[in-house]
C-alpha positions as CSV (number, residue, x, y, z in Angstrom):
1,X,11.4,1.0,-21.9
2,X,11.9,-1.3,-24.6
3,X,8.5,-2.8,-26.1
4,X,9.4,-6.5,-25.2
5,X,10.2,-5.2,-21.5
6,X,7.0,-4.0,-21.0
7,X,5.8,-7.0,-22.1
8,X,7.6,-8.7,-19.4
9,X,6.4,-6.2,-17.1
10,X,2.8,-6.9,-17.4
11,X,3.5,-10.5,-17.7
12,X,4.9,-10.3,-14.1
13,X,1.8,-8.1,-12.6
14,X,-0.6,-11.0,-13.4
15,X,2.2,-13.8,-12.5
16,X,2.4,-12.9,-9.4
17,X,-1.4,-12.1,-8.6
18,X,-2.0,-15.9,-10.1
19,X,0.9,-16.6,-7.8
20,X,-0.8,-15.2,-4.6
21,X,-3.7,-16.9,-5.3
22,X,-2.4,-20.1,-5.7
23,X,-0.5,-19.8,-2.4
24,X,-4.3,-19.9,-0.9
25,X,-4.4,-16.4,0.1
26,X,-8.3,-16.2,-0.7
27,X,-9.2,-12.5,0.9
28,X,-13.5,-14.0,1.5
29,X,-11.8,-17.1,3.4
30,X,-9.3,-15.1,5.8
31,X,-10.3,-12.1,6.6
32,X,-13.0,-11.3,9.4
33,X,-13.3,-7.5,9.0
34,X,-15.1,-5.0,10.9
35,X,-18.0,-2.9,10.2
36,X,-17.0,0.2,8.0
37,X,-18.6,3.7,8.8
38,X,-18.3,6.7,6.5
39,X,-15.6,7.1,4.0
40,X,-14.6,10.3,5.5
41,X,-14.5,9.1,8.9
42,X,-15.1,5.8,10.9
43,X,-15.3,5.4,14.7
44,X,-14.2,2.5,15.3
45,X,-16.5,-1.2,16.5
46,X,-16.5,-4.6,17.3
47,X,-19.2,-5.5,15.4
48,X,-17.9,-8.2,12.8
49,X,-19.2,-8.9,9.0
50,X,-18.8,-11.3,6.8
51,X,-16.4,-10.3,4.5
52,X,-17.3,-9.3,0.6
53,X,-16.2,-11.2,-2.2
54,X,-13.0,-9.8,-3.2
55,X,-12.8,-8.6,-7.0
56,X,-11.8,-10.9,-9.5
57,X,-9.1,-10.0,-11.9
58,X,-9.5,-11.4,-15.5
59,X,-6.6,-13.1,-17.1
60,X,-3.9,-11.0,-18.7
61,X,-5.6,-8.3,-21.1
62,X,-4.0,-7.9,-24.7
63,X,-1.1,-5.3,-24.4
64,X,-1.6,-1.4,-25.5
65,X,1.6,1.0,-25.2
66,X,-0.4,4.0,-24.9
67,X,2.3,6.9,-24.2
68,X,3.8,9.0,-21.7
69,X,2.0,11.7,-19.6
70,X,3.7,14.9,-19.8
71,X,5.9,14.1,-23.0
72,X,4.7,17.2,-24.7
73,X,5.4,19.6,-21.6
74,X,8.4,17.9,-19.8
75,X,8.5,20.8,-17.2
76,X,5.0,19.7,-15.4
77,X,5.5,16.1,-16.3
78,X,5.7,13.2,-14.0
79,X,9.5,13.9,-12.3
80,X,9.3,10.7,-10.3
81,X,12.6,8.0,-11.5
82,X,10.2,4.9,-11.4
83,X,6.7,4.4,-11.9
84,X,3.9,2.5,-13.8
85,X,0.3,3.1,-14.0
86,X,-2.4,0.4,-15.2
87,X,-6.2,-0.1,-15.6
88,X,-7.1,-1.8,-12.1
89,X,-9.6,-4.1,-13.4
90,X,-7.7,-5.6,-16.7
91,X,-4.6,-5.2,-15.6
92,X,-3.6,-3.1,-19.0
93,X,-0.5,-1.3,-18.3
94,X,-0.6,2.3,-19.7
95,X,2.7,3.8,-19.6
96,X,5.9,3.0,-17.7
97,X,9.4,4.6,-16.8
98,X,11.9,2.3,-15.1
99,X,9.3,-0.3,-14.5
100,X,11.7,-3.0,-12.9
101,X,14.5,-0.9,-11.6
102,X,15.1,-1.8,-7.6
103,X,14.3,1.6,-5.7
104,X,14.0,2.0,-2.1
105,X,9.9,2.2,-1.2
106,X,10.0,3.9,2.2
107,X,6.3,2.8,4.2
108,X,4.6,1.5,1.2
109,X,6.3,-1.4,2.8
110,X,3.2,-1.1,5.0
111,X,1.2,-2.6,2.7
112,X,3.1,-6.2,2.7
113,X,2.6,-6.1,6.4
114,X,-1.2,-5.4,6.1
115,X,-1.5,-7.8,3.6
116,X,0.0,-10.8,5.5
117,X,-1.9,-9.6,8.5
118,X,-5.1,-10.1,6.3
119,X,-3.7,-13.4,4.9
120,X,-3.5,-14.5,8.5
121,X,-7.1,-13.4,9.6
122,X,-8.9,-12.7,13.3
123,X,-9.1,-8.5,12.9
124,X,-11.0,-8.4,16.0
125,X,-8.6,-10.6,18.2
126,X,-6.9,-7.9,20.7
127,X,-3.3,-7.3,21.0
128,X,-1.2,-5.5,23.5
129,X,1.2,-3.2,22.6
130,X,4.2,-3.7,23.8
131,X,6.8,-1.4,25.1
132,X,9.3,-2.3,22.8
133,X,7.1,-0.9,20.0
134,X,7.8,3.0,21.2
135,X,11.3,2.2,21.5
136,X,11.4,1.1,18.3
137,X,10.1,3.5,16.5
138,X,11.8,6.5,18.5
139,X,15.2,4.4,17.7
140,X,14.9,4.6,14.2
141,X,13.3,7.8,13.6
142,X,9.7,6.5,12.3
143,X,6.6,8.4,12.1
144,X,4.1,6.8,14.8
145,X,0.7,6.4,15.8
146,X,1.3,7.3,19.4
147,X,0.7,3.9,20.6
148,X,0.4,3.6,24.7
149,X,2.5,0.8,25.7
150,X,-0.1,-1.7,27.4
151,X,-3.4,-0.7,25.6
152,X,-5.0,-3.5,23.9
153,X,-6.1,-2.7,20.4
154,X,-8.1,-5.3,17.9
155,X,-5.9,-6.1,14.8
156,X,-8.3,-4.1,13.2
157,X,-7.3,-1.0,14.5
158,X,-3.6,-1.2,14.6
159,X,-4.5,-1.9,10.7
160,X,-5.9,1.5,11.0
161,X,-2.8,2.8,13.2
162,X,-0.4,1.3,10.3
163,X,-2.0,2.0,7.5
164,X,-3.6,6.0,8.4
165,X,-0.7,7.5,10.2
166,X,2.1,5.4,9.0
167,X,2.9,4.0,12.3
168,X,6.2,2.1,12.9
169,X,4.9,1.6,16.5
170,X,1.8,-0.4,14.9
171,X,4.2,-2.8,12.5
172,X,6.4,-3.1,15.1
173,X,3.1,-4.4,17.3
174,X,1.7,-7.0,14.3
175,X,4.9,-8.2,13.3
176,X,6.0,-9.0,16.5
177,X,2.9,-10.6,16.5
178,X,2.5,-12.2,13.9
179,X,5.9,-13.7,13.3
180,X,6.0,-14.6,16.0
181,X,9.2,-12.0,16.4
182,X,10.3,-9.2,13.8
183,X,12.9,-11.8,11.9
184,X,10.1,-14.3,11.8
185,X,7.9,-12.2,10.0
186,X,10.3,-10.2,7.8
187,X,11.0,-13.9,6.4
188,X,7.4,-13.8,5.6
189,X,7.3,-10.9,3.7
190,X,9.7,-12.3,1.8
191,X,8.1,-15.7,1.2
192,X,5.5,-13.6,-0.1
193,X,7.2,-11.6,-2.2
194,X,8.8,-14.3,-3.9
195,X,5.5,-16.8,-3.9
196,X,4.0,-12.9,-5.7
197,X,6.5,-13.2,-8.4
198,X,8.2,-9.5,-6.9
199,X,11.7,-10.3,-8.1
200,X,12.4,-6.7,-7.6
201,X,11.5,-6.7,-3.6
202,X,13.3,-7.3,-0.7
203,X,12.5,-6.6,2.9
204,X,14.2,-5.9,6.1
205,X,11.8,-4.8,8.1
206,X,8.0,-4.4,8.5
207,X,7.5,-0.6,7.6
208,X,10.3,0.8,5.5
209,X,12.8,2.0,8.0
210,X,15.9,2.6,6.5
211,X,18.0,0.2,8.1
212,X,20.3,-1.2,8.4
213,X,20.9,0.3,5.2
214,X,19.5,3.3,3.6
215,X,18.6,0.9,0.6
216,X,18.0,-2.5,2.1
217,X,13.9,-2.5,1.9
218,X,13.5,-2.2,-2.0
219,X,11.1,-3.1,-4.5
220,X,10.5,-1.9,-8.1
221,X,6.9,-0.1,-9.7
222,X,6.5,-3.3,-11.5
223,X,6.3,-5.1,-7.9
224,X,4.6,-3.0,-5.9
225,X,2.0,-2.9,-8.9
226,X,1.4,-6.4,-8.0
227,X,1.4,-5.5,-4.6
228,X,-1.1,-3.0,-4.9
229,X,-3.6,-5.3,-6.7
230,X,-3.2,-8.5,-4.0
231,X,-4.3,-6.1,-1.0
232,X,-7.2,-4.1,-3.0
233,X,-8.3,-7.2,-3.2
234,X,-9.3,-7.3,0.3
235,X,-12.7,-5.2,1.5
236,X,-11.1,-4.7,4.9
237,X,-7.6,-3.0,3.2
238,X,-9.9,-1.0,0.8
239,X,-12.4,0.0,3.5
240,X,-9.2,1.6,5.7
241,X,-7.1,3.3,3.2
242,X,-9.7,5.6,1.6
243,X,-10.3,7.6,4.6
244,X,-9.4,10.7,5.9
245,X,-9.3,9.9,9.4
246,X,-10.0,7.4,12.0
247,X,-11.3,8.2,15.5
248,X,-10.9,5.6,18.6
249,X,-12.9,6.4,21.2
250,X,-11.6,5.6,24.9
251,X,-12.6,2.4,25.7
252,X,-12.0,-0.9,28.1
253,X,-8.3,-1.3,28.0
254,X,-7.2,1.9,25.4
255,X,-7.1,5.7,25.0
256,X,-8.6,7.5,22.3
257,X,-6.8,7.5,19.6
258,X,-7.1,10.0,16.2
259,X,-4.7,9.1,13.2
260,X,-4.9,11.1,10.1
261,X,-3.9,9.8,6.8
262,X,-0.6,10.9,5.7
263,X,-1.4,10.1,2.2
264,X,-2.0,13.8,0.4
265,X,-4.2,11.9,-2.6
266,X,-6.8,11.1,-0.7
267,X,-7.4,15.2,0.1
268,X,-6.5,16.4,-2.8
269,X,-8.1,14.1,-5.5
270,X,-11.3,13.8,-6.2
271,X,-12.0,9.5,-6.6
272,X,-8.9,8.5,-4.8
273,X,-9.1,5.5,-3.1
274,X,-6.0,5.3,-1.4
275,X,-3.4,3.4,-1.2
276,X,-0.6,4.4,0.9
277,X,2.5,7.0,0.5
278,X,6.4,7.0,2.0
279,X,9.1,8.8,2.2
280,X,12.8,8.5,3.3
281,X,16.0,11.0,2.1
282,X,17.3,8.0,-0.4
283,X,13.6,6.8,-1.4
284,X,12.4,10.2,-2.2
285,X,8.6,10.7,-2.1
286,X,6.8,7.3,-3.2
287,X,3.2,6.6,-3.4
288,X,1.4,3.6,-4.3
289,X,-2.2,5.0,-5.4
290,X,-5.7,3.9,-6.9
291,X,-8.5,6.5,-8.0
292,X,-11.7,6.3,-9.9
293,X,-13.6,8.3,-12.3
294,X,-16.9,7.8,-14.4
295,X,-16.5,4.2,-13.8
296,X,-12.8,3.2,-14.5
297,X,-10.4,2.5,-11.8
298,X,-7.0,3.2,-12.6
299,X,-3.8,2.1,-9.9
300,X,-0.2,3.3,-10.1
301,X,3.5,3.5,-8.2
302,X,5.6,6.5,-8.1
303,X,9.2,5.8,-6.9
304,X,11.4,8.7,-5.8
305,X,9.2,12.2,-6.5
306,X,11.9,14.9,-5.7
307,X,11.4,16.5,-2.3
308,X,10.1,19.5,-3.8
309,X,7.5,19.3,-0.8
310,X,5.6,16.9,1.2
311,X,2.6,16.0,-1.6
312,X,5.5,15.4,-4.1
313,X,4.3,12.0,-4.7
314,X,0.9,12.9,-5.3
315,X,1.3,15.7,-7.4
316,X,3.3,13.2,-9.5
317,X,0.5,10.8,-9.1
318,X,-2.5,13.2,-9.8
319,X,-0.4,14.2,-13.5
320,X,-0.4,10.5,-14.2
321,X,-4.2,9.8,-13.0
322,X,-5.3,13.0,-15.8
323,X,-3.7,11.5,-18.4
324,X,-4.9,8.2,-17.9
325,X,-8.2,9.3,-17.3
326,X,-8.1,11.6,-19.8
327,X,-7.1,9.0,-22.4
328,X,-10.4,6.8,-21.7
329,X,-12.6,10.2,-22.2
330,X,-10.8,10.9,-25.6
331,X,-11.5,7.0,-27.0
C-alpha cells in the first residue's frame, strides 16, 4: 500500500469514530450495563451499574509507516489477504496489507449488532426468544447459542449469547427486536455504517450469514478498524468479550445456559482482550482483536486467514500482536 493510501486509511479510522460520535452515540449516556464478575468467568445478574466513562480517543496522531511483520521470514508471516493493526489509544496505524479492499467478514458482523444494541440502551429489559430464531439459524447453517424458544433473557445476556458463542439465534432475537423486524434493523446497520465513515461495509444481515450471497455482508480492515474502536468504547462490550466463558444459571423464565467463546485469542494470548472472530468458506478465518502488554493496547483486523485450522485467524493475529509489541519494546 501506497504511502498516501495509508494516509487515507487512518484518516478514515478517526472520520468515522468523530462521525459516530457526532451521531450522539455517547456509550456513558446509553448504556445501562450489568455488574461484571471475573474475567475468566461471570455468572450472570440483574444488578445494574452505572456505566464507566468510555475512553476518549485523541484527535488523529501524526502518521508512522513502521513496516511489515514477517517481511524477513515470509513462511511464518501474517498469510491473512487483508488486515491492519494500530495503537488503540492514538489511533497510529502500524502496518497494513489491503487496508480498504471489500472482503467478506463472516460474524464479526456481530459486532455492528452489539453496538447498535448498546446505542439503543435498557441491557436489563427482558426479551423472549422467539421461535423463529432456531429456525433461523438451523436454515442458514449458523453456529448458535442453543436458545429455547420462549425463555426470556435480559439484553444483557443475549449480548453474551451473540457475542461468546457466536449465536445467529441471539441476532436473530435483538434484531428482530430492535428493528423492529430483521429489514428494519439491517437498514440500521447500515445507517451506521455510513454515519461511521465505513465506505467499505455493507450488511445484509445481523451476524454474517452468507446470504443471499456468499459475499453480500462485506467490510474492509480499514472499516472494521473503526468498528472495533466505536464498541471498545463501551464498558459493557469490553466487559463481555474478554471472557472465557459465561454461565446462566436456571432462573424465573430460562434454562441454564453455558456459552464458550469461540474466539481462540482469548486462550491462547496472554493480554487479549477480545474482540470477536468469524468464519465462512469465502471469508476465510477473520478476527477482529485487541491485546495489551506493559501498558500499550494494540487492536487489529485479519480478513481471510487460510483454513489451515480453526485458530487460523489468531495465529495470524498473535504474529501481528509480537511484532507490534515487539516494536514498542525495541524504541
Amino acid at each position: 500500500m501506497r504511502l498516501r493510501a495509508r494516509i487515507a486509511l487512518l484518516t478514515l479510522v478517526f472520520t468515522g469514530i468523530g462521525a459516530l460520535a457526532a451521531c450522539g452515540a455517547n456509550p456513558s449516556a446509553t448504556a445501562t450495563t450489568q455488574k461484571p464478575l471475573s474475567a475468566s468467568s461471570r455468572s450472570a445478574t440483574s444488578s445494574p451499574r452505572a456505566t464507566p466513562s468510555p475512553r476518549r480517543l485523541p484527535a488523529s496522531p501524526a502518521l508512522q509507516i513502521v513496516g511489515e511483520p514477517g517481511r524477513a521470514k515470509a513462511k511464518n508471516g501474517v498469510k491473512a489477504k487483508g488486515a491492519v493493526l494500530a495503537d488503540a489509544t492514538t489511533g497510529q496505524v502500524l502496518w497494513a496489507r489491503a487496508a480498504t479492499t471489500e472482503r467478506p467478514m463472516a460474524s464479526v458482523t456481530k459486532v455492528m449488532t452489539a453496538l447498535l444494541v448498546l446505542q439503543a440502551g435498557h441491557l436489563n429489559q427482558q426479551i423472549q426468544v422467539p421461535k423463529a430464531a432456531f429456525t433461523y439459524a438451523w436454515k442458514y447453517g449458523g453456529e448458535s447459542a442453543a436458545l429455547h424458544p420462549g425463555d426470556k433473557l435480559t439484553v444483557g445476556e443475549l449480548l453474551e449469547a451473540l457475542l461468546l458463542p457466536s449465536g445467529a439465534d441471539a441476532a436473530y432475537t435483538l434484531a428482530n427486536y430492535y428493528g423492529p423486524g430483521l429489514t428494519a434493523f439491517e437498514a440500521k446497520m447500515n445507517a451506521t455504517a455510513a454515519r461511521m465513515g465505513m465506505n467499505q461495509t455493507h450488511f445484509t444481515s445481523p451476524d454474517g450469514l452468507p446470504y443471499p450471497t456468499e459475499t453480500s455482508t462485506y467490510s474492509s480492515p480499514a472499516d472494521l478498524l473503526t468498528l472495533g474502536l466505536a464498541a471498545m468504547r463501551y464498558p459493557a462490550f469490553r466487559s463481555i468479550v474478554d471472557q472465557r466463558f459465561y454461565q446462566l444459571k436456571k432462573g424465573p423464565g430460562h434454562h441454564q445456559y453455558w456459552w464458550d467463546n469461540t474466539n481462540d485469542l482469548i486462550e491462547s494470548y496472554q493480554g487479549a482482550l477480545g474482540i470477536k472472530d468469524g468464519y465462512t468458506d469465502d471469508a476465510g478465518h477473520c478476527l477482529l482483536f485487541e491485546a495489551t502488554r506493559n501498558g500499550r493496547t494494540l487492536i487489529g483486523v485479519v480478513l481471510g486467514s487460510p483454513p489451515t485450522g480453526t485458530a487460523a485467524g489468531a495465529q495470524d493475529a498473535a504474529r501481528m500482536l509480537n511484532w507490534g509489541f515487539g516494536l514498542h519494546a525495541a524504541g
